[in-house]
C-alpha positions in Angstrom: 0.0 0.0 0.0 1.5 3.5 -1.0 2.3 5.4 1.6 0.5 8.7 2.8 1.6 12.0 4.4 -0.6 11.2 7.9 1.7 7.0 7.7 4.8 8.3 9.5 5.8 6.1 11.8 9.1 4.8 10.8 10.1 1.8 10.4 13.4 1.2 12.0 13.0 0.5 15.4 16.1 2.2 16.6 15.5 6.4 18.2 18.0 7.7 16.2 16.7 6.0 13.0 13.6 7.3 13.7 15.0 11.0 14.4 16.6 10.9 11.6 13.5 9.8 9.6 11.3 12.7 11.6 13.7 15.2 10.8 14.2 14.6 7.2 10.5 15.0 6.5 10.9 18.4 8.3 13.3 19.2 5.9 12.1 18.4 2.9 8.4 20.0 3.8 6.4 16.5 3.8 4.4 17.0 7.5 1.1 17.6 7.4 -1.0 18.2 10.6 -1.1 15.1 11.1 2.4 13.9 10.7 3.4 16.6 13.0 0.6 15.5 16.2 2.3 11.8 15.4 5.8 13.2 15.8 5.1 15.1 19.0 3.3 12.2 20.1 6.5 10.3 19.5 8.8 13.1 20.9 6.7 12.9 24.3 6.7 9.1 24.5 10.0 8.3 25.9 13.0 11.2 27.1 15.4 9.6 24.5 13.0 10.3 21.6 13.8 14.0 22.6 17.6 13.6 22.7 17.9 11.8 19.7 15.9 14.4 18.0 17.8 17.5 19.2 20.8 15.5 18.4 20.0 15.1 14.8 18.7 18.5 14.6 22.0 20.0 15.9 24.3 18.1 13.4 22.5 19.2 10.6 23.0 22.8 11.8 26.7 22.4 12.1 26.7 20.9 8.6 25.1 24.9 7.6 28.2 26.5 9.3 31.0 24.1 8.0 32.9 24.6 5.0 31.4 23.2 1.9 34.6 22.0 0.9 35.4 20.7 4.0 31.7 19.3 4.2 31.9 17.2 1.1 34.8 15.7 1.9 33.4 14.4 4.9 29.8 13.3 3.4 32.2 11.3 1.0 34.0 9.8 3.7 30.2 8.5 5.2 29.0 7.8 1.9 31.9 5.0 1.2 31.4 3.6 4.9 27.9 3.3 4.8 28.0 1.7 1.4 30.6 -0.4 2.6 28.7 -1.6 5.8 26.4 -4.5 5.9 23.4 -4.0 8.8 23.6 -5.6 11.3 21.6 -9.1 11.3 19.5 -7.9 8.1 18.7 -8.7 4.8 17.9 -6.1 2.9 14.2 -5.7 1.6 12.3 -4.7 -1.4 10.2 -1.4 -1.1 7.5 -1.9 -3.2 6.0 1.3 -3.5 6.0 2.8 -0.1 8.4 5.6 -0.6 8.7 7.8 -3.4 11.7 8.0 -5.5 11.5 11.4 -4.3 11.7 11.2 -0.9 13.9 8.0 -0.7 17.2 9.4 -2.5 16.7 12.4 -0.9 16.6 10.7 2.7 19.4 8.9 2.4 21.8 11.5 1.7 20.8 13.7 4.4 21.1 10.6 6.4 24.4 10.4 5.2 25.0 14.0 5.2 24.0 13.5 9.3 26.5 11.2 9.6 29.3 13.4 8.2 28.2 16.5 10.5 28.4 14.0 13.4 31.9 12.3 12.4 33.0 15.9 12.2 32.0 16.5 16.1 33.7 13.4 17.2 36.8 13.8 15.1 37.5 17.8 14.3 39.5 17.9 18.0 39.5 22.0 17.4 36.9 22.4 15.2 33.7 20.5 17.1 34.8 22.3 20.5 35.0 25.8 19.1 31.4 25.4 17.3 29.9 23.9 20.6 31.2 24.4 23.9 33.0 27.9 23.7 35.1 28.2 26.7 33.9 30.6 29.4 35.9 33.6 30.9 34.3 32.7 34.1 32.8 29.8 36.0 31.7 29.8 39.3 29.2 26.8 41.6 27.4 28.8 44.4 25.9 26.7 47.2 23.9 27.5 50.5 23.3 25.4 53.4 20.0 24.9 55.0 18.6 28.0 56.6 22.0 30.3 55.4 21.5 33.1 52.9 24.5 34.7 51.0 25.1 37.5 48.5 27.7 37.1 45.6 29.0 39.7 43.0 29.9 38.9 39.7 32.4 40.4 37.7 30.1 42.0 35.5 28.5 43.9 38.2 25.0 41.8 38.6 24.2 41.3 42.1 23.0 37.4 43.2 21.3 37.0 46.7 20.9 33.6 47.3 18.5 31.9 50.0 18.4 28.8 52.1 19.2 25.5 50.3 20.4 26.8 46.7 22.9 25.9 44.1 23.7 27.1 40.7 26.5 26.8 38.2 27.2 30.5 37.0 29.2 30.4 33.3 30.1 33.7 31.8 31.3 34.2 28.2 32.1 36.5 25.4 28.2 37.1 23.8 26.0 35.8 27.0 25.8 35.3 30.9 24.5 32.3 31.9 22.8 30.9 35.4 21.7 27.0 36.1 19.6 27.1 39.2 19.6 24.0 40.3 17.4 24.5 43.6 16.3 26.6 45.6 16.1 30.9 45.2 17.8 33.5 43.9 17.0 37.6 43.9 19.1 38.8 40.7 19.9 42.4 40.2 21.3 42.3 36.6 24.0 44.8 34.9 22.9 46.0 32.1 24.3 44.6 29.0 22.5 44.5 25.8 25.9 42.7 23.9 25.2 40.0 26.7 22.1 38.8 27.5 21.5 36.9 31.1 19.7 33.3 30.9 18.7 31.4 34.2 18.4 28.0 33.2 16.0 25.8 35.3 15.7 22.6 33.5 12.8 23.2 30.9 12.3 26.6 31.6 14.4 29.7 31.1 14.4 33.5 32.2 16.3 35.6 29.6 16.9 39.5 30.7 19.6 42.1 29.8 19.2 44.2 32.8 16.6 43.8 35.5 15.6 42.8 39.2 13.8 39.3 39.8 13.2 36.6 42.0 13.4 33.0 40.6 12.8 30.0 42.7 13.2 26.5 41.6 11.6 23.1 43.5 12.1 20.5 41.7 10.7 20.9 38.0 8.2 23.9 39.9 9.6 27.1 39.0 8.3 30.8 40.4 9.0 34.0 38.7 8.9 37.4 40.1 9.6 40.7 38.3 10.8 43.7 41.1 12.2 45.8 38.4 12.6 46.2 34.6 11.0 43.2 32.5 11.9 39.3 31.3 10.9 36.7 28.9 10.1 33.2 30.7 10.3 30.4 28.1 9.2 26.7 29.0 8.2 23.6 27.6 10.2 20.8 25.2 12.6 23.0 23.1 10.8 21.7 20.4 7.2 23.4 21.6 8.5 26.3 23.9 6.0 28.9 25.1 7.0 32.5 25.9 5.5 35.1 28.1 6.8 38.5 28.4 6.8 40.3 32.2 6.9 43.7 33.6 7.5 44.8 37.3 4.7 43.5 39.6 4.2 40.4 37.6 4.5 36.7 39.0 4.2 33.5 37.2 4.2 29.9 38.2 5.1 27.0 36.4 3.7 23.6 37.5 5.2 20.1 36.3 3.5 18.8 33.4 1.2 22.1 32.3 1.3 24.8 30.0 2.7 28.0 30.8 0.0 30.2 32.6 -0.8 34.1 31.7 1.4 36.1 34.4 -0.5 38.3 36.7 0.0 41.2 39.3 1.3 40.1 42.8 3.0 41.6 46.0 6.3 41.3 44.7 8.1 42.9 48.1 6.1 39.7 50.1 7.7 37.7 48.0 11.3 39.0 47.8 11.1 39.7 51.7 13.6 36.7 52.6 16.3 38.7 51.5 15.4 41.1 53.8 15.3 38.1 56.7 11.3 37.7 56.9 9.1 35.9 55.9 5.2 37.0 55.1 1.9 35.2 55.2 -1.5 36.8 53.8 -4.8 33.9 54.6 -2.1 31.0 54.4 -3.3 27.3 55.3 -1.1 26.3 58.2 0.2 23.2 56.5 2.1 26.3 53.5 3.7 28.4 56.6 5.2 24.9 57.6 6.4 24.0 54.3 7.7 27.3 53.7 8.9 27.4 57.1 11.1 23.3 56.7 13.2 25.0 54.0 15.0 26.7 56.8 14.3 24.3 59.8 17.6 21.9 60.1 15.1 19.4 62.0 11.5 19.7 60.3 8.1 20.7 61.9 5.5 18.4 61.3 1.2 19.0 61.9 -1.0 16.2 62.6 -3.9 17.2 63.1 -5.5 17.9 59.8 -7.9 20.7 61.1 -5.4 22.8 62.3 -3.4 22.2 58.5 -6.2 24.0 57.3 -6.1 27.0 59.7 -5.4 30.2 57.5 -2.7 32.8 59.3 -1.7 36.1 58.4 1.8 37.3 59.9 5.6 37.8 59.5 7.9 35.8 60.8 11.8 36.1 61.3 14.3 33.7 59.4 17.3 35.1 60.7 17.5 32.8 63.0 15.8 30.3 61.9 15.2 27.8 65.2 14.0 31.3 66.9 10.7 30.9 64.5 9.4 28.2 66.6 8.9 30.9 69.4 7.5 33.1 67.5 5.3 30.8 65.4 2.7 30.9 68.4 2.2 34.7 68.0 0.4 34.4 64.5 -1.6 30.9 65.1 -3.3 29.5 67.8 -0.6 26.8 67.8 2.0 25.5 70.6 5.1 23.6 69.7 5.3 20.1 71.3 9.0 18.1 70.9 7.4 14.5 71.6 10.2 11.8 73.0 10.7 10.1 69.7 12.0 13.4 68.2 11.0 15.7 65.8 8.8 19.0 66.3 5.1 18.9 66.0 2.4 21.7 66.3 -0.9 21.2 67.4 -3.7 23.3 68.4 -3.6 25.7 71.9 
């Protein structure tokens, strides 16, 4: 039976057959609507889908930036080894039909034109590393223990304040500035530098800025952005099906694992951003949030029981300074006591 535009799955078992297959069509212009759904259907169905895909993708765009000279002595190179190279355990097999002599030709150089750009990368000991992984001018890993908060310069002037239980990898280079947070929180005050722009990285999400003030706090695959000053693009999602929102000063935005990137909206951005200034604040909280909130500081963690008293909602400040001191102060703000029960461990339950 001939094959149609919405038959794409292909037929080599292998993820980086398959990529290659995907990608080709791309090129060439053959996905319809739905090719395309079956190929994100495919991207999102296992992790090394993805990587095999980006992979492909990225050796066809060093193959734009190489030499053609260079290049075509290369895809010769692949095109005599891959003739020259039985598969593995197969036979081959007639076609009968199912591609067109079209597309087939057409596939297999750029195939073979993929496997050039990626003999290149492995081989080119100057050339792959300068295309790819430009070295830094500066590196730095920042770490805080639980409950410590720390401020760190960099050389460019921008001003990091990090907060309790937070690492990130900080790379600077020649054309960009360039943040992984890890975990936990950092305030960034940003020098302004429109030749450089700053990226936090935080897994599938990114914050991209040139010069600004904003809070970015990372739990897990949750991330939480606030804008204090100036404004920021947050991208998220697969990098092959990113979404963008732009935001101003005053605007928050939360991303939860495993949904789309919400509309940003206007929240009290100084509440938020009060750690750095060693407080904590609580407008109608449920009881059970304070205490969450509350155990990323806590070196021994503060448990509640009764389920009822979870619920509670508090409004208040409280002190993380000293973080221990909290527990005294807890009281104050909720009809709550402290009780340490012999088996260890802190629990609250109701006065």
């Amino acid at each position: 039976m001939p094959r149609t535009e919405t038959d794409t799955n292909p037929r080599s078992d292998s993820p980086r057959d398959q990529a290659v297959a995907w990608v080709t069509r791309e090129r060439l212009g053959t996905l319809d609507a739905g090719a395309r759904r079956a190929r994100d259907a495919w991207l999102a169905a296992d992790p090394e889908h993805a990587r095999q895909y980006e992979s492909v993708w990225a050796a066809w765009h060093v193959t734009d930036t190489v030499p053609q000279a260079d290049l075509r002595k290369l895809l010769a190179l692949a095109e005599s080894k891959a003739e020259s190279k039985p598969q593995s355990g197969a036979k081959p097999k007639a076609r009968s039909g199912s591609e067109s002599s079209f597309v087939q030709p057409h596939r297999r150089r750029f195939a073979l034109g993929l496997s050039a750009a990626c003999a290149l990368l492995v081989t080119a000991g100057v050339l792959g590393p300068r295309l790819w992984a430009p070295e830094p001018d500066f590196t730095q890993t920042l770490v805080t223990a639980k409950g410590e908060r720390n401020r760190f310069v960099l050389p460019d002037g921008s001003l990091l304040e990090l907060n309790t239980d937070t690492r990130a990898k900080i790379a600077l280079y020649a054309d960009r500035r360039d943040v992984e947070l890890l975990a936990g929180e950092i305030l960034f005050t940003v020098s302004p530098d429109a030749a450089r722009p700053f990226t936090v990285h935080t897994g599938q999400s990114q914050v991209r800025v040139t010069g600004t003030r904003f809070n970015v706090r990372r739990d897990g695959d949750a991330v939480a952005l606030a804008v204090e000053e100036g404004s920021v693009a947050f991208t998220a999602g697969a990098w092959w099906n990113r979404s963008t929102r732009n935001l101003t000063a005053g605007y928050v935005l939360r991303l939860a694992p495993g949904q789309a990137l919400a509309v940003p909206h206007q929240e009290n951005v100084a509440a938020i951003t009060a750690w750095q200034r060693g407080r904590l604040v609580f407008r109608d909280t449920p009881l059970s949030q304070v205490v969450a909130e509350l155990n990323r500081y806590l070196h021994e963690p503060l448990r509640i029981e009764d389920k009822g008293l979870a619920r509670l909602r508090v409004a208040g400040t409280l002190p993380i300074d000293d973080p221990e001191s909290v527990l005294a102060v807890l009281p104050r703000i909720a009809p709550v006591i402290v009780l340490y029960p012999a088996n260890g461990g802190r629990v609250l339950a109701p006065q």
